[in-house]
Every structure is written in C-alpha cells, then in structure tokens.
N, C-alpha and C positions, 0 to 999 in steps of 0.2 A: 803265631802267624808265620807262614812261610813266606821267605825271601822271595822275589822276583827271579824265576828261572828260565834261561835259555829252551824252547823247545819248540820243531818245528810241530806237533804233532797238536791240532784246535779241534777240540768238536767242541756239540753244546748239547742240550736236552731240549729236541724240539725243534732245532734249527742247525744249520750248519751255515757259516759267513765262508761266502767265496771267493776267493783272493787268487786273480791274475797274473801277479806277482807275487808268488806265495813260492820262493826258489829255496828258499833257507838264510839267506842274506836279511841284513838289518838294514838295509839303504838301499833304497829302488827311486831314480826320480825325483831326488830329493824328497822321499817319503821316509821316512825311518817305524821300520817294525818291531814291537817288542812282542814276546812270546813268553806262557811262563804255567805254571801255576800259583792259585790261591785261594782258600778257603774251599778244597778240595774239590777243586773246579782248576778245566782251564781259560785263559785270557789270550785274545791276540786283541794288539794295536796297532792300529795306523795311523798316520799325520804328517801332514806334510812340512816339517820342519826339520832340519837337518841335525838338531840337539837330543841325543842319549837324552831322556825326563825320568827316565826307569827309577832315582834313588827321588824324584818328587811322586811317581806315583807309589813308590813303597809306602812311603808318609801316609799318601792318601788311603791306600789298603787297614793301613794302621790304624788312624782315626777313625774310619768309618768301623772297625770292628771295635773299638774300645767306647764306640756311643752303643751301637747297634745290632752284635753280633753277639745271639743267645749264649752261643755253644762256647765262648769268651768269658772265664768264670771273671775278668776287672772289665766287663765292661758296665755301663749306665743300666744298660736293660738286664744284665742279670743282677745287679743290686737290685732295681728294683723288686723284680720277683721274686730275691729272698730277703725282701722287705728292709734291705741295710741301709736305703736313700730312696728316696724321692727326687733325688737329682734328674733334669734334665739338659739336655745340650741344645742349639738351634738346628743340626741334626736329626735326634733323635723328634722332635718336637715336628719338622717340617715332614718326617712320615708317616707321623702318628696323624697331625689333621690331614694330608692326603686319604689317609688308609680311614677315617671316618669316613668323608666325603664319599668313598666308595660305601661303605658298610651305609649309609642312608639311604641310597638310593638303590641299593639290592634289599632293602626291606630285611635288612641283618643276616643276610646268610651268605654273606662277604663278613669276617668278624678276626681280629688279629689279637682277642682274648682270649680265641679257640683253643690255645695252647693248651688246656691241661686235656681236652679233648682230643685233642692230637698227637701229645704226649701219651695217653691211655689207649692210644691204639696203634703204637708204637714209631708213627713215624715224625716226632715232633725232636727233642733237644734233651729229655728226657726218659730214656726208655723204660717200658712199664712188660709187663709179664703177658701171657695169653686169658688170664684170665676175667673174663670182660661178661659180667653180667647186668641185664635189666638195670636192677639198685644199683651197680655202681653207675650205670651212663646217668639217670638220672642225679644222682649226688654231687656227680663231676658238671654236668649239665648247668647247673646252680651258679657254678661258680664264672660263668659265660655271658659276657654282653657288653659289646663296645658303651653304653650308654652308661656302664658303670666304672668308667674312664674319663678319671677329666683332668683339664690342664689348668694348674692356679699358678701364672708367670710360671717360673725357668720347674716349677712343681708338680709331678703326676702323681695322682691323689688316684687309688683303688677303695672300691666300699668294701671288699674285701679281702682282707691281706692276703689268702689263698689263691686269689687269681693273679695268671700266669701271662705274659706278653709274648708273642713272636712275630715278628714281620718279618718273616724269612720270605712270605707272600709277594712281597714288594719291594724288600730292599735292596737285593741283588743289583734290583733295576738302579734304582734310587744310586750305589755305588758307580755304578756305569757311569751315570751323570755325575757324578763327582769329578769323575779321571776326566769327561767329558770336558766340563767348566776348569776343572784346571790345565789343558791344551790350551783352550779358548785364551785363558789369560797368558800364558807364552805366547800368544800371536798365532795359532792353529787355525787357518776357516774350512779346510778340509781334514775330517777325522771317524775313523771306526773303532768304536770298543765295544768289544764281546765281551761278557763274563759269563760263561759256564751257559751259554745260549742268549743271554739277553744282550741289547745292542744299542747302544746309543750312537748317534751319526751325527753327521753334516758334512753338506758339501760333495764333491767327488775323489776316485780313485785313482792312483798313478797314473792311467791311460784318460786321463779326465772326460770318464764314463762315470756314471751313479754307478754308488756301491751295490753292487748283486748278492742276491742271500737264496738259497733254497731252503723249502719250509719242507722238513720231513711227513712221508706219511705214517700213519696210525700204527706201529709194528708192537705188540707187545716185548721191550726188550727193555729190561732194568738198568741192566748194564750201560746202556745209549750208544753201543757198540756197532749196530746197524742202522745206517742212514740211505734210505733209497727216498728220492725226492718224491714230495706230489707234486711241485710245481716252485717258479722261481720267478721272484718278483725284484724290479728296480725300484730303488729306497730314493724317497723326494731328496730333495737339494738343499731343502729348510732343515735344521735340526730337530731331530726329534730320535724318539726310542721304539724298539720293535721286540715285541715279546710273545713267546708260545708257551701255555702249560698246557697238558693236558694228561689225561687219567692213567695209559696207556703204557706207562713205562713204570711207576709211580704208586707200587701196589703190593699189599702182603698177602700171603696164604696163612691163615690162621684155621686148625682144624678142618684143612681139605679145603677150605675156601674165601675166593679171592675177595680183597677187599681195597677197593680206593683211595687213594690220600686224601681225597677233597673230602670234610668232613663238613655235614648239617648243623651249626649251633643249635638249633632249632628241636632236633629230635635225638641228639649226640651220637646219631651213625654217620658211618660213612656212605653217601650218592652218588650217584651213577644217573645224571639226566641224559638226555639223548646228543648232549654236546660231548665228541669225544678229545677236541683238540681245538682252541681255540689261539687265535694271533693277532695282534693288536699292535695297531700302529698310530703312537699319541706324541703330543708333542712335547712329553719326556719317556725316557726309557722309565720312571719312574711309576708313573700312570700309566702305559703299557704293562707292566708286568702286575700293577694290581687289579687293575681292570681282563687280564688275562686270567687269572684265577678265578676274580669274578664271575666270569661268563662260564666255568666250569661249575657253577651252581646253581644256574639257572636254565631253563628251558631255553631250546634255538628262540621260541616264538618270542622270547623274553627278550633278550640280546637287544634287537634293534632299539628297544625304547627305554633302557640303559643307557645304551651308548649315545643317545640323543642327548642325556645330559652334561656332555664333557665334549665342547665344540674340538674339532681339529682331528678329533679319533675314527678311524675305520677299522676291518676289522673281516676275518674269514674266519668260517666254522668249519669243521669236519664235524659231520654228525653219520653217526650209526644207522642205520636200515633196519628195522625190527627182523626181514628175513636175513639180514647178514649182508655183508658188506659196506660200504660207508659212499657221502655223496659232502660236496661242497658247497658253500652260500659264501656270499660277501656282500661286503657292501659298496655302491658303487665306485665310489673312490681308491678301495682296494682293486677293485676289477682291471682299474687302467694303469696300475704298477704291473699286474702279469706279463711275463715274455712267455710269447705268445710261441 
C-alpha cells in the first residue's frame, strides 16, 4: 500500500474534479487539501476543517484494501478466491449485497464473479496469455454467476471453489465513501473526495459554490493522459457519489484487434453496446460507480428503466452514432446540474 503523498498533479479516468482553489497549498479558507497517490491512482481532498486527517485516511486506505483489494495477496477477498477463508468483514459484505442488487436488476450482465472471465482476457488481477479460444471462454464461462454466491452470517460460501471475486467494479467508489464518512465523523459538512475519477461529495467549496466537475469526452486514450471536456455540471449539496466508466480508454489489442474491458458473463466476450461512456450520480459514490459499469452493458434503450430501480440516481450517456461520431442523453435531473 502506498503512503499518502504530497502531489499537486489530480486527474481521473473519465472525469476530471475542478478545483478553484487548486494553488498547491494545503489550507485555503479554512478548507484543508490533501493530494497523494494510492492504489495506482491519484486522490485529492477537500474539507473544510482545519485538521491534517491524512495519517486517519491512511488507516482508511488500509482497511479498505485488506477487506477488499484483489490485487492484496492478505486481503479477505483474495483468501477467499484462493479458497484459504471464507472470512468476511462488514465491508467486504456491504459490497457484495450492493453489487447483487445491481446484478438483479441488469438481468446478470452486471456480475462481480466475472473475474476469471476478466482475468482471461487480461484485464482483471490475474494476467492470462493471448490465447483465448471458443472451449476455453466456455469452460471459464461455467465458472460465472453471482447466484452462485451467498452470504451465511460473517461467511461467503462459492458452489465452486474455482470461482474468482472482483469488485474492482464498484469498490473504488465504495472507498471514496469511506474517507467520506470518516470527514463526516470529524465534524466535515462540506467535502470532496476523488479516487482515481470516482467522487464522493457534500456540501460546497471554499468560495461556497457547489463543487464543479467536468466530464470528459470519448477520446480513445489509455493512458487518461487527454482530458478535453464535453461538458461541466454543479454536484448537489446533499451527499452523494459521481461516477464515469466507459469502454474508451479501457481496452487491448489482441491479434490486430481491439477489445473492451466490459466483459458479457453471458457469452464470455467482451461488448461493445451503443453506450460508449456512462455517468452516474447516486446517492453514494458507491452505487454510482456500480451502476456506472452497469449501464456499460446494456443498451441506451435499457438505461432509463434500470436506473428507475434505485430512487435518488440520474445519470448521462454518451452514445456512439453508427455513422461515426457520438451524441448525449440524460435524464432530467442530470440536465439541471449542466453549466450551461
């Protein structure tokens, strides 16, 4: 785990947080900013409270990677996948039924068992080879389906021990709201925390304006190197999370051809629907970030009646043009955060 580091230098995959007061300074306004990297991402924080929290959010960084973080050979979730425990945390446990509740209502192609299917096609926690055929997506296939995931008390029981976990899908977010609720309990009512794009809020910014975020467009760049905006929207005043995935950045070349991270449990490739970059504003960063994935496996048409299941959330699409070029949808409550 790396240490909490000094840096003025914040993007994100997807998003870029804009900060007014973004001089280099840790104290603007009685707001105090940390900057840093972690979990090879970067972090900036805001809050309005005049107290360095830096060696409490390390703590936080900690725990949350020792429940929850694959790539963590002590944490919860890689014992379990190489079947040493059955242990879980209240953690580890409050992601997993989130990350259900999603996989329900996309009709399982939302699925955070995908992992060896994700893993086989290299872009999961485990890296696998190029060579990927028929029989093997089936065989790996088998091993896929949140319904053969259950929780018995603090116990997660797999039907079969070869199946692999990752909630790299949504947990990002889920950490954001961590740092989040621990501000909140130091007395914080205004606060911003990015992790590596995802954003957990409340409240307003030094110049007590809502926080401003620009949502990047569609650029094929891996790196996340280029950020030219498509637009920039003020974040509500209630708490809540704001999340963007999308295919765009997020993608191998395997024998000449390209291939998306969003992987179908269903048929064990990787899709491509007509949604190229989706954003989601729920009222946690947690549900945002799963529900943003989500909606990268489903059709635009699909989207709206989705997102009707999970009050408080809205939500814009970039979607692709069959002759080329891309256009925008949202929904209406998204529409009235645009700066216009």
């Amino acid at each position: 785990m790396n240490q909490l580091r000094r840096s003025i230098s914040i993007y994100g995959l997807g998003l870029l947080a804009l900060f007014s007061a973004c001089s280099g300074s840790t104290k603007s306004s009685k707001y105090t900013k940390l900057t840093g990297e972690v979990f090879h991402t970067y972090f900036s924080i805001q809050y309005d409270l005049g107290t360095d929290y830096s060696k409490a959010i390390d703590s936080t960084f900690h725990s949350f990677s020792h429940s929850l973080n694959p790539f963590d050979s002590t944490s919860l979730i890689a014992a379990i996948n190489r079947n040493e425990s059955s242990e879980t945390d209240s953690m580890l446990r409050e992601v997993f039924l989130q990350s259900v509740e999603i996989s329900r209502h996309t009709e399982g192609s939302y699925d955070v068992t995908c992992a060896p299917l994700i893993n086989l096609w290299g872009f999961g926690f485990e890296k696998k080879g190029d060579s990927i055929t028929l029989h093997i997506v089936d065989s790996v296939r088998q091993l896929v389906g949140y319904q053969k995931v259950q929780l018995d008390g603090a116990q997660m029981l797999k039907a079969d021990p070869r199946m692999k976990i990752d909630f790299s899908s949504i947990s990002k977010g889920y950490c954001a709201d961590l740092v989040g609720r621990l501000l909140k309990e130091q007395g914080a009512t205004n606060y911003l925390v990015e992790l590596g794009g995802e954003i957990a809020f409340q409240g307003k910014n030094p110049q007590d304006e809502c926080w401003i975020i620009g949502i990047d467009k569609p650029i094929d760049d891996p790196s996340g190197s280029v950020n030219d905006y498509e637009l920039r929207i003020r974040l509500p005043r209630q708490a809540g999370g704001l999340a963007t995935s999308g295919n765009y950045r997020n993608f191998k070349i395997i024998k000449g051809k390209k291939y998306a991270h969003t992987i179908d449990p269903k048929s064990g490739y990787p899709m491509q629907t007509d949604v190229l970059s989706a954003t989601i504003i729920a009222p946690s960063c947690m549900l945002a970030d799963g529900l943003a994935t989500a909606c990268m496996t489903r059709q635009s048409s699909q989207v709206p009646a989705l997102i009707r299941h999970f009050p408080g959330v809205e939500y814009m699409l970039i979607l692709g043009n069959p002759s080329g070029g891309y256009h925008t949808v949202m929904s209406p409550g998204f529409q009235r955060l645009v700066i216009k």
